[in-house]
PyMOL Python script that loads the backbone (N, CA, C, O; Angstrom):
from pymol import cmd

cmd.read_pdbstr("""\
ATOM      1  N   UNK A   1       8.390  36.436  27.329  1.00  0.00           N
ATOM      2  CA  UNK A   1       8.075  35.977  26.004  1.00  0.00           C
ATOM      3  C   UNK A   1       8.355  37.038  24.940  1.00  0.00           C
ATOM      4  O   UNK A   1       8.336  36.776  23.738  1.00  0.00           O
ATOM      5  N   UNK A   2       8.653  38.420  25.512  1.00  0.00           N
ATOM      6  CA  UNK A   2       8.470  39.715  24.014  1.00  0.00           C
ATOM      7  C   UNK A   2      10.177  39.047  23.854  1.00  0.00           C
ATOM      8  O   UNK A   2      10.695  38.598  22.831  1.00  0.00           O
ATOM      9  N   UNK A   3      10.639  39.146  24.912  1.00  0.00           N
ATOM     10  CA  UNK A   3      12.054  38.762  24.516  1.00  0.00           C
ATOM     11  C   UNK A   3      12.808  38.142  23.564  1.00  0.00           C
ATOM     12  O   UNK A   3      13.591  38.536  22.699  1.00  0.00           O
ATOM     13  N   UNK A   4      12.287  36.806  24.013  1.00  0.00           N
ATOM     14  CA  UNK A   4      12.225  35.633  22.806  1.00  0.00           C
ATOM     15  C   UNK A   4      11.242  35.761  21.529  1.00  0.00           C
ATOM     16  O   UNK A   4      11.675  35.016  20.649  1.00  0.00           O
ATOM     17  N   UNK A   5      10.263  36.329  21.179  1.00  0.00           N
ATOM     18  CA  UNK A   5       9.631  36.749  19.939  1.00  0.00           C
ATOM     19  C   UNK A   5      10.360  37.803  19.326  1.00  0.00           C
ATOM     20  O   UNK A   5      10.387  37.949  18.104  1.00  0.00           O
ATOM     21  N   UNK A   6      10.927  38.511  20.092  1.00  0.00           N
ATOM     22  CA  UNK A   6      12.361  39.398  19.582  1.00  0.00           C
ATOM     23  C   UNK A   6      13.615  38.596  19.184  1.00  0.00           C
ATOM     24  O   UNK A   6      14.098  38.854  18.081  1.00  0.00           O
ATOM     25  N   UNK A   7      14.041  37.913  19.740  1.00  0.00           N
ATOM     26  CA  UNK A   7      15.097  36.735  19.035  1.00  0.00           C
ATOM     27  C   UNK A   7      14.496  36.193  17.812  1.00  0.00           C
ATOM     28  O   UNK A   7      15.103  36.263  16.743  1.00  0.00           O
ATOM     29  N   UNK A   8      13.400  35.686  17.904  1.00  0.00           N
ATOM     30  CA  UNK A   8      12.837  35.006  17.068  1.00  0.00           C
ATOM     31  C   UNK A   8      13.250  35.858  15.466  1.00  0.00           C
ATOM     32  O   UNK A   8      13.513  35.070  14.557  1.00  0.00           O
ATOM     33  N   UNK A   9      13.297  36.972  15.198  1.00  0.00           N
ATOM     34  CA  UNK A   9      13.234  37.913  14.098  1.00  0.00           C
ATOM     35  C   UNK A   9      14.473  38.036  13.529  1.00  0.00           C
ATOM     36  O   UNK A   9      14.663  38.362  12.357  1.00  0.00           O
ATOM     37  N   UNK A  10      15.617  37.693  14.620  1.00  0.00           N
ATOM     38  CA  UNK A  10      16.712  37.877  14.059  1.00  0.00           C
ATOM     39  C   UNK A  10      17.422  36.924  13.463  1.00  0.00           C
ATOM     40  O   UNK A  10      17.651  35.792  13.889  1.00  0.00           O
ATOM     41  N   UNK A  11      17.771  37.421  12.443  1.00  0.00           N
ATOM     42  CA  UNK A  11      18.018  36.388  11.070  1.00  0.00           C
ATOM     43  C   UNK A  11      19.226  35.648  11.103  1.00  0.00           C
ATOM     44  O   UNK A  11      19.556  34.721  10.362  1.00  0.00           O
ATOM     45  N   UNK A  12      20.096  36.363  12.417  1.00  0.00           N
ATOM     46  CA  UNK A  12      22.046  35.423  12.581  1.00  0.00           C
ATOM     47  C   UNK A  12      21.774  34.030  13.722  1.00  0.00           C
ATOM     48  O   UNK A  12      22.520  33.080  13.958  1.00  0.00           O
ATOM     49  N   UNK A  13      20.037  34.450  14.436  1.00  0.00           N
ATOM     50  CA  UNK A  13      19.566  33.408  15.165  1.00  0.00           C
ATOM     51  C   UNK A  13      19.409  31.990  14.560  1.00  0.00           C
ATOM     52  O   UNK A  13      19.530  32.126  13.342  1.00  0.00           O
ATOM     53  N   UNK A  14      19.154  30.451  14.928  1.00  0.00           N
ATOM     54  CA  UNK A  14      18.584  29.319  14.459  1.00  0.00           C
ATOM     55  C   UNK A  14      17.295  29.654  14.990  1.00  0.00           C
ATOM     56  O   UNK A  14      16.996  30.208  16.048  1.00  0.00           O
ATOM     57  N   UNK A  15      16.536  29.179  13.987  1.00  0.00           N
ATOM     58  CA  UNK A  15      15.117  28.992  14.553  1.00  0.00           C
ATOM     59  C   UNK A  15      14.822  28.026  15.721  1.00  0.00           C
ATOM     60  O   UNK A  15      15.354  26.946  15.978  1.00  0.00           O
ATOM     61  N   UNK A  16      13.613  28.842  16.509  1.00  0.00           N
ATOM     62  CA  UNK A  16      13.295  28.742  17.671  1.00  0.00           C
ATOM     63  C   UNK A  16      12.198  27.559  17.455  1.00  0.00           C
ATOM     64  O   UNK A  16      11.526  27.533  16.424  1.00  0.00           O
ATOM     65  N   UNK A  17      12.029  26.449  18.619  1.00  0.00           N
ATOM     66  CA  UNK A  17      10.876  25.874  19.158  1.00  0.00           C
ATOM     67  C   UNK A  17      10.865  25.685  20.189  1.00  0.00           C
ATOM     68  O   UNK A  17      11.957  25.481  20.718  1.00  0.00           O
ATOM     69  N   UNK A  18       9.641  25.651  21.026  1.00  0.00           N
ATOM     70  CA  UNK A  18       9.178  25.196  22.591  1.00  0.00           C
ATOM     71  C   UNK A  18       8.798  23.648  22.659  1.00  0.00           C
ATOM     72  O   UNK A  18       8.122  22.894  21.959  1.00  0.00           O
ATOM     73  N   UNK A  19       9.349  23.560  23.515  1.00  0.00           N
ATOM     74  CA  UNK A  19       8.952  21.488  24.046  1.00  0.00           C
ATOM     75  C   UNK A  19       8.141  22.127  25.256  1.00  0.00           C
ATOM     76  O   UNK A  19       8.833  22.943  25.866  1.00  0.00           O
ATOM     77  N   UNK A  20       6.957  21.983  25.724  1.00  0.00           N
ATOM     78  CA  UNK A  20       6.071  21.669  26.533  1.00  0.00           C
ATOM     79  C   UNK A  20       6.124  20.766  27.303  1.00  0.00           C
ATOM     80  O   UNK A  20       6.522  19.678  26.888  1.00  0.00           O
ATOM     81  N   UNK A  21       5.725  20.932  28.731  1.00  0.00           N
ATOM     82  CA  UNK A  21       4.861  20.045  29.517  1.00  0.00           C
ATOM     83  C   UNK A  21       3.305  20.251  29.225  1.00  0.00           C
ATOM     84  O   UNK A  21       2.921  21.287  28.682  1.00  0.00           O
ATOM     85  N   UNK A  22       2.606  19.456  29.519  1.00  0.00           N
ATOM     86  CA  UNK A  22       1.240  19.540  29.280  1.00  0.00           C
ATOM     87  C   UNK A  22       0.811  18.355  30.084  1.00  0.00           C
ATOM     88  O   UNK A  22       0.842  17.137  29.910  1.00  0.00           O
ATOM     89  N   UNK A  23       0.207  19.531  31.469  1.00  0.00           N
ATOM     90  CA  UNK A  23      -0.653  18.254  32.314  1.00  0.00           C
ATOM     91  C   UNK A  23      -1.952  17.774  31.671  1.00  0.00           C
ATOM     92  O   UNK A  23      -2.401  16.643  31.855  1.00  0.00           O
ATOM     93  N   UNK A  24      -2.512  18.678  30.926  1.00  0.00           N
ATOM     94  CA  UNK A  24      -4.255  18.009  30.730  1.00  0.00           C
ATOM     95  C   UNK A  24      -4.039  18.299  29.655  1.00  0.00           C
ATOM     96  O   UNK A  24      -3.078  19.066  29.597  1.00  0.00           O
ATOM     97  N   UNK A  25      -4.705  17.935  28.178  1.00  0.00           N
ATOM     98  CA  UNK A  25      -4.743  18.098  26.804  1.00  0.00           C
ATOM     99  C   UNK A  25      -5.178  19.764  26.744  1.00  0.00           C
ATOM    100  O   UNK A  25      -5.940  20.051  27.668  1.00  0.00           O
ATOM    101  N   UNK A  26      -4.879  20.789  25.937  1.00  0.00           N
ATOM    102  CA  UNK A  26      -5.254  21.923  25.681  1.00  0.00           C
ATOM    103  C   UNK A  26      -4.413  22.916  26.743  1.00  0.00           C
ATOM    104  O   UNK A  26      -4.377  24.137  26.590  1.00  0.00           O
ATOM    105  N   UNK A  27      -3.881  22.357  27.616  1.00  0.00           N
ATOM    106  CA  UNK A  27      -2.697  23.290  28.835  1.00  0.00           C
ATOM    107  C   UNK A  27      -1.724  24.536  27.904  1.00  0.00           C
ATOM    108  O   UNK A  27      -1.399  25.667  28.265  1.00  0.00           O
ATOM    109  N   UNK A  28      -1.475  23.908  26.770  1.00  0.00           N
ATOM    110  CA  UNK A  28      -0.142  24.016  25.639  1.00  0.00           C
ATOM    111  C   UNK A  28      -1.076  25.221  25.039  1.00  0.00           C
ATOM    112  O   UNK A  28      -0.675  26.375  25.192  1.00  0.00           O
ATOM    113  N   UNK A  29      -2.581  24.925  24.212  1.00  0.00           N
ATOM    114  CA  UNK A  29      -2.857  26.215  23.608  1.00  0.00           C
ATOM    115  C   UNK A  29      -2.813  27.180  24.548  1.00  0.00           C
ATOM    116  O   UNK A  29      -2.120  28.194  24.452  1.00  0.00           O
ATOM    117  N   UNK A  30      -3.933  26.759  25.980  1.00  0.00           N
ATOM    118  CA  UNK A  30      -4.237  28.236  26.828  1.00  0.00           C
ATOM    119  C   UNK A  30      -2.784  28.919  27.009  1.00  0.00           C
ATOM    120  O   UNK A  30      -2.738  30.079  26.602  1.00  0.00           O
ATOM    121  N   UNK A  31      -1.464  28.339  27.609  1.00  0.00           N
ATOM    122  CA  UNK A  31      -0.454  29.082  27.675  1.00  0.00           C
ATOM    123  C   UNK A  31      -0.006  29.402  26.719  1.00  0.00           C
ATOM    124  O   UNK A  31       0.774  30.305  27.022  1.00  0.00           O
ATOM    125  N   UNK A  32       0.039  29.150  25.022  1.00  0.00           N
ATOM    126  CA  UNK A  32       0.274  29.665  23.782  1.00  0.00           C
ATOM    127  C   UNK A  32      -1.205  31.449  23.596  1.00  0.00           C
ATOM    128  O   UNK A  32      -1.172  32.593  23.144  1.00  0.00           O
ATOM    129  N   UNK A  33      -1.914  30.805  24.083  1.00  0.00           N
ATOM    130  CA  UNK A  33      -2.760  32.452  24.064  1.00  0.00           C
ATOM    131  C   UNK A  33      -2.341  33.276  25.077  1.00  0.00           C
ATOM    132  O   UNK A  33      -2.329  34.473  24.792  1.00  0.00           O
ATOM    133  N   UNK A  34      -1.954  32.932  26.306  1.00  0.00           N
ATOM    134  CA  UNK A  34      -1.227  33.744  26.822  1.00  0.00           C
ATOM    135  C   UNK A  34      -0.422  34.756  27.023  1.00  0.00           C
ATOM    136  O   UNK A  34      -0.492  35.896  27.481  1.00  0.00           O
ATOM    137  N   UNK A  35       0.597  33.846  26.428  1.00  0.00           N
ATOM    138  CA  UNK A  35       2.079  34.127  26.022  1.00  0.00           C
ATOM    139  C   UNK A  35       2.178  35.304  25.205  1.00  0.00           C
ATOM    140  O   UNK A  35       2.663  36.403  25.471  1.00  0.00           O
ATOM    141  N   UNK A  36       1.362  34.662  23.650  1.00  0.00           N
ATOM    142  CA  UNK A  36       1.228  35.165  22.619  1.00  0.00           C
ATOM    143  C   UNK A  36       2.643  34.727  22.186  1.00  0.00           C
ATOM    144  O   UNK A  36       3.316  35.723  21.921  1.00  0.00           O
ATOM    145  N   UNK A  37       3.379  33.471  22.012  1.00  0.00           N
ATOM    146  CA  UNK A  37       4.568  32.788  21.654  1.00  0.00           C
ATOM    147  C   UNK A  37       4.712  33.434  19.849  1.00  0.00           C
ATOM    148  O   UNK A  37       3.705  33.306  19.152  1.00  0.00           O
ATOM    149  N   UNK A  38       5.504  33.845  19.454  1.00  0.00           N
ATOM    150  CA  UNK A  38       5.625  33.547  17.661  1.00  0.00           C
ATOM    151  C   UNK A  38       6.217  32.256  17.076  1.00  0.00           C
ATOM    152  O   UNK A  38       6.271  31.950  15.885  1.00  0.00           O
ATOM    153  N   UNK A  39       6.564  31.694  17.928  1.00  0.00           N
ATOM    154  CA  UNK A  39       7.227  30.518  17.694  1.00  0.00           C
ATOM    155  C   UNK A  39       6.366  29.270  18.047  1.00  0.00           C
ATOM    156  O   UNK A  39       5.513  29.110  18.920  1.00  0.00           O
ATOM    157  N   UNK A  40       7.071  28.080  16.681  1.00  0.00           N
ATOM    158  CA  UNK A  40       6.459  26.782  17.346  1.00  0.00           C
ATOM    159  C   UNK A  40       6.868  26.302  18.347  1.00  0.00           C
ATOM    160  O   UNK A  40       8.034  26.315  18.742  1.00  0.00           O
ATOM    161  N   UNK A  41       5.496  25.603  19.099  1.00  0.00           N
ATOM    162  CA  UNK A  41       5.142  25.257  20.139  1.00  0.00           C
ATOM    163  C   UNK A  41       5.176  23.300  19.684  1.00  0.00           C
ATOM    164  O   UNK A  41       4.868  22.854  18.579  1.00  0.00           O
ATOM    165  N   UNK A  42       5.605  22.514  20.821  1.00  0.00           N
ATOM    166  CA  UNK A  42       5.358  21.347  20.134  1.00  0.00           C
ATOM    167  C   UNK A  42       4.892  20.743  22.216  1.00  0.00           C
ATOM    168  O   UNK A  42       5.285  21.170  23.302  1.00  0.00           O
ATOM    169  N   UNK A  43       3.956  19.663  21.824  1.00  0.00           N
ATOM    170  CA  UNK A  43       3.696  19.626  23.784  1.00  0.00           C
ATOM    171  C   UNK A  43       4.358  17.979  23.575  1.00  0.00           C
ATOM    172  O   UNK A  43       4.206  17.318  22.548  1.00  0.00           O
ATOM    173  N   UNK A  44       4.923  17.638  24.496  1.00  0.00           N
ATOM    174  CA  UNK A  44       5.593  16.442  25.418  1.00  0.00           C
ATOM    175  C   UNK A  44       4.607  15.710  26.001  1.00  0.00           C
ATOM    176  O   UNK A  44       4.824  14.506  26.130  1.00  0.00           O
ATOM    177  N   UNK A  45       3.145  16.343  26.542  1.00  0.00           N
ATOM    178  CA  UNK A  45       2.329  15.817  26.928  1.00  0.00           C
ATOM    179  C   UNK A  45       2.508  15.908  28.359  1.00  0.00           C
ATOM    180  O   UNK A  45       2.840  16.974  28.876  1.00  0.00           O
ATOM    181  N   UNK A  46       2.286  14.741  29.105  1.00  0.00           N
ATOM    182  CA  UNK A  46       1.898  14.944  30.613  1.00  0.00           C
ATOM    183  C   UNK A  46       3.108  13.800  30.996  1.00  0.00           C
ATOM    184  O   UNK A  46       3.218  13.030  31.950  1.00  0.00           O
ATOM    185  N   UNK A  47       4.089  14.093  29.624  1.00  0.00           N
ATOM    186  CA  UNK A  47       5.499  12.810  30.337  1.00  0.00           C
ATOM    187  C   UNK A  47       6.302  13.308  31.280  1.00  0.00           C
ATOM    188  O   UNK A  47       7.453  13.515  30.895  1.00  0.00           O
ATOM    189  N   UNK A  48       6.039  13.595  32.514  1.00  0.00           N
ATOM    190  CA  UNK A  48       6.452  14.378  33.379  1.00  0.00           C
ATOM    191  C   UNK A  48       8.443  14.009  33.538  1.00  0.00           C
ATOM    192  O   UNK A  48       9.328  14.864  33.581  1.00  0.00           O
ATOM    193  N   UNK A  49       8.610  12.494  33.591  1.00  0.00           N
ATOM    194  CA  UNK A  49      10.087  12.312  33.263  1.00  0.00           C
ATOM    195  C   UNK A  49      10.866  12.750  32.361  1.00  0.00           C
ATOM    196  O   UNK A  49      12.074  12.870  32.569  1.00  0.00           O
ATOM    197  N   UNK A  50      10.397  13.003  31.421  1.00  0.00           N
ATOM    198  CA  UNK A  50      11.162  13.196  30.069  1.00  0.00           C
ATOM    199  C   UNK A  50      11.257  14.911  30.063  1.00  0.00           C
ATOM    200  O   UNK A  50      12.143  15.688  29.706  1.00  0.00           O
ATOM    201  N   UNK A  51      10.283  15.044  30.475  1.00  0.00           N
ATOM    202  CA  UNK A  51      10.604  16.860  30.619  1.00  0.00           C
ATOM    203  C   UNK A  51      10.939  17.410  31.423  1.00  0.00           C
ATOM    204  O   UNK A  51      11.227  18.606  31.403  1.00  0.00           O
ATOM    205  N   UNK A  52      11.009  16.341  32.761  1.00  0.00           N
ATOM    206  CA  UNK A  52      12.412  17.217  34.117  1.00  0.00           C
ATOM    207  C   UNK A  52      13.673  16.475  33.336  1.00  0.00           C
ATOM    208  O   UNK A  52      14.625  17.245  33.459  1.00  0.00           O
ATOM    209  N   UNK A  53      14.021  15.479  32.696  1.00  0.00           N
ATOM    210  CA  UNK A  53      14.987  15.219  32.177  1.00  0.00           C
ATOM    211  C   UNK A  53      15.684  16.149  31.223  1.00  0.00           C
ATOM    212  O   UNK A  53      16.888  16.262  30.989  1.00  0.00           O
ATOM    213  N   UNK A  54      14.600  16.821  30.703  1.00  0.00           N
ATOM    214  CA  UNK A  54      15.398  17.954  29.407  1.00  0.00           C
ATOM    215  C   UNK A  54      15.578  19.419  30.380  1.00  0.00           C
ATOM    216  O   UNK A  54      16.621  20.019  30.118  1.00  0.00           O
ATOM    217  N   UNK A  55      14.703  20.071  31.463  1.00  0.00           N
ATOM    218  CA  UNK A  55      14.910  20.779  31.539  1.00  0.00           C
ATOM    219  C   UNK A  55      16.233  21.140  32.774  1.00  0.00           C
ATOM    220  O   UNK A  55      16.782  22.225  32.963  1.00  0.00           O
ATOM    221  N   UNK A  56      16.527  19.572  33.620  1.00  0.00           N
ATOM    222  CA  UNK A  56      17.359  20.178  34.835  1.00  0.00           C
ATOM    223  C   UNK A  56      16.935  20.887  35.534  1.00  0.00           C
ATOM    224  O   UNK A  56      15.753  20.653  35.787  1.00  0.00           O
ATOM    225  N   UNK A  57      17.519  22.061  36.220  1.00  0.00           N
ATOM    226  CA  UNK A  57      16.806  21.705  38.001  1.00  0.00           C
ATOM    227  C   UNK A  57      16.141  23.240  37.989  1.00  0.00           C
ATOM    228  O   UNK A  57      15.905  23.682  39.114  1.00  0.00           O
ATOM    229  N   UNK A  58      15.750  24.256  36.670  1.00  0.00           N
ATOM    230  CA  UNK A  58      14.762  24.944  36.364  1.00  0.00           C
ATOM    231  C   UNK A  58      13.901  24.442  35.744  1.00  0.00           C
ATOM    232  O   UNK A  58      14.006  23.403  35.093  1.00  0.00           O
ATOM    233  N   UNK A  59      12.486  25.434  35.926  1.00  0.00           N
ATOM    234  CA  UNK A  59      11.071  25.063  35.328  1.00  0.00           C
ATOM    235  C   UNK A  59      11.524  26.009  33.450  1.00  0.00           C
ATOM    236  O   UNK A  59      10.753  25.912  32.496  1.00  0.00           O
ATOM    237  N   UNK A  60      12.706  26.714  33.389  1.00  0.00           N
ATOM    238  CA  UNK A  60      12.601  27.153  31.950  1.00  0.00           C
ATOM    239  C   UNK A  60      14.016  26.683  31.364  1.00  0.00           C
ATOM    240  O   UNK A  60      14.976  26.952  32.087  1.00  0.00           O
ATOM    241  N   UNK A  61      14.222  26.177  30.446  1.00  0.00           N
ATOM    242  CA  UNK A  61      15.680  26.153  29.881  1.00  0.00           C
ATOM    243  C   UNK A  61      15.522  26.551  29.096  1.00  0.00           C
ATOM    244  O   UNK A  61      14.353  26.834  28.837  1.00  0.00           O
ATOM    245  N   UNK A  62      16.940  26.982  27.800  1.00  0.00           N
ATOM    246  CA  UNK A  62      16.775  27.834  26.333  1.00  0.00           C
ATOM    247  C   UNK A  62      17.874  26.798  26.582  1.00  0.00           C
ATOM    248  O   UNK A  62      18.482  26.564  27.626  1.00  0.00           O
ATOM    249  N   UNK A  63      18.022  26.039  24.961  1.00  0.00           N
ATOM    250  CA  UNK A  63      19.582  25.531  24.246  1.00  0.00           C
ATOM    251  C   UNK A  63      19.690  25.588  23.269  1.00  0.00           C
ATOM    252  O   UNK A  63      18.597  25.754  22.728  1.00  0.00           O
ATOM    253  N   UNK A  64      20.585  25.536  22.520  1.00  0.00           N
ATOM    254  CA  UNK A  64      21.106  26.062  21.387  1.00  0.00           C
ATOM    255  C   UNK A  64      21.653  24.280  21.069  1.00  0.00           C
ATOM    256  O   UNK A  64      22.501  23.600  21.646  1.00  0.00           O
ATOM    257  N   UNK A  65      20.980  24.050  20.218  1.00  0.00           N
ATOM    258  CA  UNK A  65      20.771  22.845  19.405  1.00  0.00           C
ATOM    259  C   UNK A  65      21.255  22.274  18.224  1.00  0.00           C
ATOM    260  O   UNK A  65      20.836  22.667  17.135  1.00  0.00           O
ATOM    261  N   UNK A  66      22.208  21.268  18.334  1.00  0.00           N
ATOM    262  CA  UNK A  66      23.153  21.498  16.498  1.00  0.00           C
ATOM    263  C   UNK A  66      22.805  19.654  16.817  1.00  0.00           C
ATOM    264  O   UNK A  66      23.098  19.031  17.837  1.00  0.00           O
ATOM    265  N   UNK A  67      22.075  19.106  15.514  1.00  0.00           N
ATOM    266  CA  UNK A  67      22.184  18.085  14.971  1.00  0.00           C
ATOM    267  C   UNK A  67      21.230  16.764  16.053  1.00  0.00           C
ATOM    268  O   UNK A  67      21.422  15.550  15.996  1.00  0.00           O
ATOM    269  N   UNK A  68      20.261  17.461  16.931  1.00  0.00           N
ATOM    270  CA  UNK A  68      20.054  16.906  17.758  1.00  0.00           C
ATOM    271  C   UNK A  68      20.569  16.822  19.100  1.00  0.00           C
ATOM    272  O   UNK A  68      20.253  16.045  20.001  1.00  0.00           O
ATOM    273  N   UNK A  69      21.589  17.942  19.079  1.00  0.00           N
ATOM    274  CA  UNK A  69      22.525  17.449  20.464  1.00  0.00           C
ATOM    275  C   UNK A  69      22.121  19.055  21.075  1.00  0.00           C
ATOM    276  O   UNK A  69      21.821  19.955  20.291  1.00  0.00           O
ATOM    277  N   UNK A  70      22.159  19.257  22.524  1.00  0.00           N
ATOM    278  CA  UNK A  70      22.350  20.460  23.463  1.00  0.00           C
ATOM    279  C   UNK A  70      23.668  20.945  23.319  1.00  0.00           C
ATOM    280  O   UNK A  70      24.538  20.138  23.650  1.00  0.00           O
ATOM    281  N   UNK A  71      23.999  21.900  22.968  1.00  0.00           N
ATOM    282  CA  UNK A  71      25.567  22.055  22.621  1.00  0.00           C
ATOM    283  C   UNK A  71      25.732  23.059  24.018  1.00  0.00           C
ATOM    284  O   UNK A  71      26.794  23.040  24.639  1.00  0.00           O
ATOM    285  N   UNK A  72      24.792  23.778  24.375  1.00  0.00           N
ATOM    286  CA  UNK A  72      24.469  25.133  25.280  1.00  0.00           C
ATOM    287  C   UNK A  72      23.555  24.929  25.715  1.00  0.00           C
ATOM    288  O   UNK A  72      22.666  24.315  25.125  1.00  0.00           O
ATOM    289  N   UNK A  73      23.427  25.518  27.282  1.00  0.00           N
ATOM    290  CA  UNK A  73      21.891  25.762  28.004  1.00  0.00           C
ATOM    291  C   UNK A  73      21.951  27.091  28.694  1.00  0.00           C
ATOM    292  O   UNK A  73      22.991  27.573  29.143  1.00  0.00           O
ATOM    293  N   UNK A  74      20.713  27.677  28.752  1.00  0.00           N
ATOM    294  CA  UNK A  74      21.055  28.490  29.693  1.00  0.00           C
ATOM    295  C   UNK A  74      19.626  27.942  30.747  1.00  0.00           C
ATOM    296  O   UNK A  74      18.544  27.464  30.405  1.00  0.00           O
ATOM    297  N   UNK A  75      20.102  28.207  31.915  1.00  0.00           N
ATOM    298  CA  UNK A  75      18.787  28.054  32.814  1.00  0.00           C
ATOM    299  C   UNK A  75      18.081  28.860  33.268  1.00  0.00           C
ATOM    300  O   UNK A  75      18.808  29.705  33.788  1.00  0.00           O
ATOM    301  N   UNK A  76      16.647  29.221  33.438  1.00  0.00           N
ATOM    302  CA  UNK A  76      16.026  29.778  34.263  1.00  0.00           C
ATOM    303  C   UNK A  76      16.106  31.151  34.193  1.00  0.00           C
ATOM    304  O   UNK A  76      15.603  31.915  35.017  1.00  0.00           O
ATOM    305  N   UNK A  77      17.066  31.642  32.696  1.00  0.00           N
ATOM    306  CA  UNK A  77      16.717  32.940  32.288  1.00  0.00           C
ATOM    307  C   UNK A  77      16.907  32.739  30.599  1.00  0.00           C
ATOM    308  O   UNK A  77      17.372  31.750  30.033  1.00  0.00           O
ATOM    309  N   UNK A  78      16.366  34.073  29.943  1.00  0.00           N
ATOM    310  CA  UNK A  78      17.284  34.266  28.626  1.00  0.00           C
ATOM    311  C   UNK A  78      18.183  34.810  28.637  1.00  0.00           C
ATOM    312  O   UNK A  78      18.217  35.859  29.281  1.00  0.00           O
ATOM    313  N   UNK A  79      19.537  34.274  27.806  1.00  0.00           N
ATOM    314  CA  UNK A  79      20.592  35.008  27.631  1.00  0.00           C
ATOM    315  C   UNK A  79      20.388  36.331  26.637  1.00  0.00           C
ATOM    316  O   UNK A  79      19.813  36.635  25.592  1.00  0.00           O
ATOM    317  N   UNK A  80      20.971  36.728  27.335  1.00  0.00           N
ATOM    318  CA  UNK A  80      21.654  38.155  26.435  1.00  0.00           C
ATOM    319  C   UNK A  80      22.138  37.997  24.796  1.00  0.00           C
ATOM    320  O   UNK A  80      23.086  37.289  24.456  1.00  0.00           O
ATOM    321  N   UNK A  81      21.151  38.936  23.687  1.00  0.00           N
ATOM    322  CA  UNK A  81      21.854  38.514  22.434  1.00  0.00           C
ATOM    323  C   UNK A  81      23.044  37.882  22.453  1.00  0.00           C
ATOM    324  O   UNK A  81      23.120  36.717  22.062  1.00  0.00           O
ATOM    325  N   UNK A  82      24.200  38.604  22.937  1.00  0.00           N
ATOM    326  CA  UNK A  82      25.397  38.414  22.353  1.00  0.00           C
ATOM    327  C   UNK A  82      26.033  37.315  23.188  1.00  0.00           C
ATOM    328  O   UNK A  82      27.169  36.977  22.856  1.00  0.00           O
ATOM    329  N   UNK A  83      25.706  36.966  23.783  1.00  0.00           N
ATOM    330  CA  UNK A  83      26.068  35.645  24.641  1.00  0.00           C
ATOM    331  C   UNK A  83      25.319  34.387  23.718  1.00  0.00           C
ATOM    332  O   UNK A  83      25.764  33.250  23.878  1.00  0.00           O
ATOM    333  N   UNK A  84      24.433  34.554  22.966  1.00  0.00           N
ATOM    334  CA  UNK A  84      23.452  33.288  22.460  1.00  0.00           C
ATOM    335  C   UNK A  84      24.489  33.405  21.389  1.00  0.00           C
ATOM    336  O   UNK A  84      25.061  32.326  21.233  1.00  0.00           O
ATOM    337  N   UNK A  85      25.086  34.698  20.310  1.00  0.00           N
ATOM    338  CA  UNK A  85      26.161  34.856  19.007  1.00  0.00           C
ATOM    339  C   UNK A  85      27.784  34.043  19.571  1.00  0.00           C
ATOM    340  O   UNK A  85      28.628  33.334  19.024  1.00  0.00           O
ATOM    341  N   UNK A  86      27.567  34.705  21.117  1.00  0.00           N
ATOM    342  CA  UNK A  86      28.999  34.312  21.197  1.00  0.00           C
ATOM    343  C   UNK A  86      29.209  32.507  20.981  1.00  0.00           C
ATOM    344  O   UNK A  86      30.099  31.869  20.419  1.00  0.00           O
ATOM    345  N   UNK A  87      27.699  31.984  21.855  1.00  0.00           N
ATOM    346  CA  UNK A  87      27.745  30.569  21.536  1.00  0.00           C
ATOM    347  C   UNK A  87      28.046  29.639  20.457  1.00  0.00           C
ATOM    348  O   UNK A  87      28.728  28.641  20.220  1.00  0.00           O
ATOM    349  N   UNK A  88      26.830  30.810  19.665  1.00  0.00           N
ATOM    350  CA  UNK A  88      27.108  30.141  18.491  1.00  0.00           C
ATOM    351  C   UNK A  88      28.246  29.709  17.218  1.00  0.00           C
ATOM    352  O   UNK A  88      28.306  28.961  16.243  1.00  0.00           O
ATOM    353  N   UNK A  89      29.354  31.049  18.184  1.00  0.00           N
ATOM    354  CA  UNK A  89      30.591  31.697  17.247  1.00  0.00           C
ATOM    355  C   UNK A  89      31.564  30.186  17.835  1.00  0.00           C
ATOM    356  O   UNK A  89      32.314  29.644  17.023  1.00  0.00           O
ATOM    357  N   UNK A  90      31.480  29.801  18.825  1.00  0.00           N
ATOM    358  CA  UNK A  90      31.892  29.243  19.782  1.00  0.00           C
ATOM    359  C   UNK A  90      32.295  27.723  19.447  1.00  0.00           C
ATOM    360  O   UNK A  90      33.324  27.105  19.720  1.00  0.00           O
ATOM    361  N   UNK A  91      30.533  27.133  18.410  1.00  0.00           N
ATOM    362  CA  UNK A  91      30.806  25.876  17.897  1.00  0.00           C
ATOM    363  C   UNK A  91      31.619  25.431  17.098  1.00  0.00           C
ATOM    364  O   UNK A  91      31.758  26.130  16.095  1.00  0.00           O
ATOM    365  N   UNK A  92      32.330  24.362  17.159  1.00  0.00           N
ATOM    366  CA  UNK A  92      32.639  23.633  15.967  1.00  0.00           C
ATOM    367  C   UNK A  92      32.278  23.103  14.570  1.00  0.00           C
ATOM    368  O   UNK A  92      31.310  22.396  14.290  1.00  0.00           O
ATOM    369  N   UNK A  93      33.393  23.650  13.601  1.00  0.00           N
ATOM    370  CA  UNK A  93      33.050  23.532  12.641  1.00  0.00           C
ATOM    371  C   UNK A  93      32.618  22.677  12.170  1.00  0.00           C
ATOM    372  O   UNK A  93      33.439  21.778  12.349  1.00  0.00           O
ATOM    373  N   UNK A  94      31.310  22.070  11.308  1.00  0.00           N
ATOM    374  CA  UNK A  94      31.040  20.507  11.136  1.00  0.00           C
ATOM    375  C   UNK A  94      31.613  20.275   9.734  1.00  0.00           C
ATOM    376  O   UNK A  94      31.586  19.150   9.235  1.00  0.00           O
TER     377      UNK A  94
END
""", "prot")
cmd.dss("prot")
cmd.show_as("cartoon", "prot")
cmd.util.cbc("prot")
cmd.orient("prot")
């Protein structure tokens, strides 16, 4: 998490949010005190389909998000600054 609260600061980044699972109501704060996340947190709830559907066949994904769409994923780690820039250098112009 220091990782990503370190992304979070950098200003060539898009802003960051978390999609949650949340088995029982309040799951989302205790792991937000945890964490100590700087970023919004938003919970999915206990829709257990919809959130193996977004994440694929890790418990963590990161994507890089243009217009509603996954343009990038990485799985089951964070990428490296310059791999998240290169992505972004990467998209198409809209």
């Amino acid at each position: 998490m220091p990782y990503l609260n370190d992304l979070l600061m950098l200003p060539e980044l898009p802003p960051m949010v978390a999609l949650c699972y949340e088995d029982h109501p309040g799951d989302m704060d205790v792991f937000r005190g945890y964490t100590q996340a700087a970023f919004p947190m938003y919970s999915l709830g206990n829709q257990a389909m919809l959130y193996y559907s977004m994440i694929g066949k890790d418990s963590f994904r990161l994507s890089l998000v243009r217009n509603g769409k996954a343009m990038k994923s990485w799985d089951g780690h964070v990428p490296e600054y310059e791999a998240i820039l290169d992505a972004i250098n990467a998209l198409p112009d809209l």
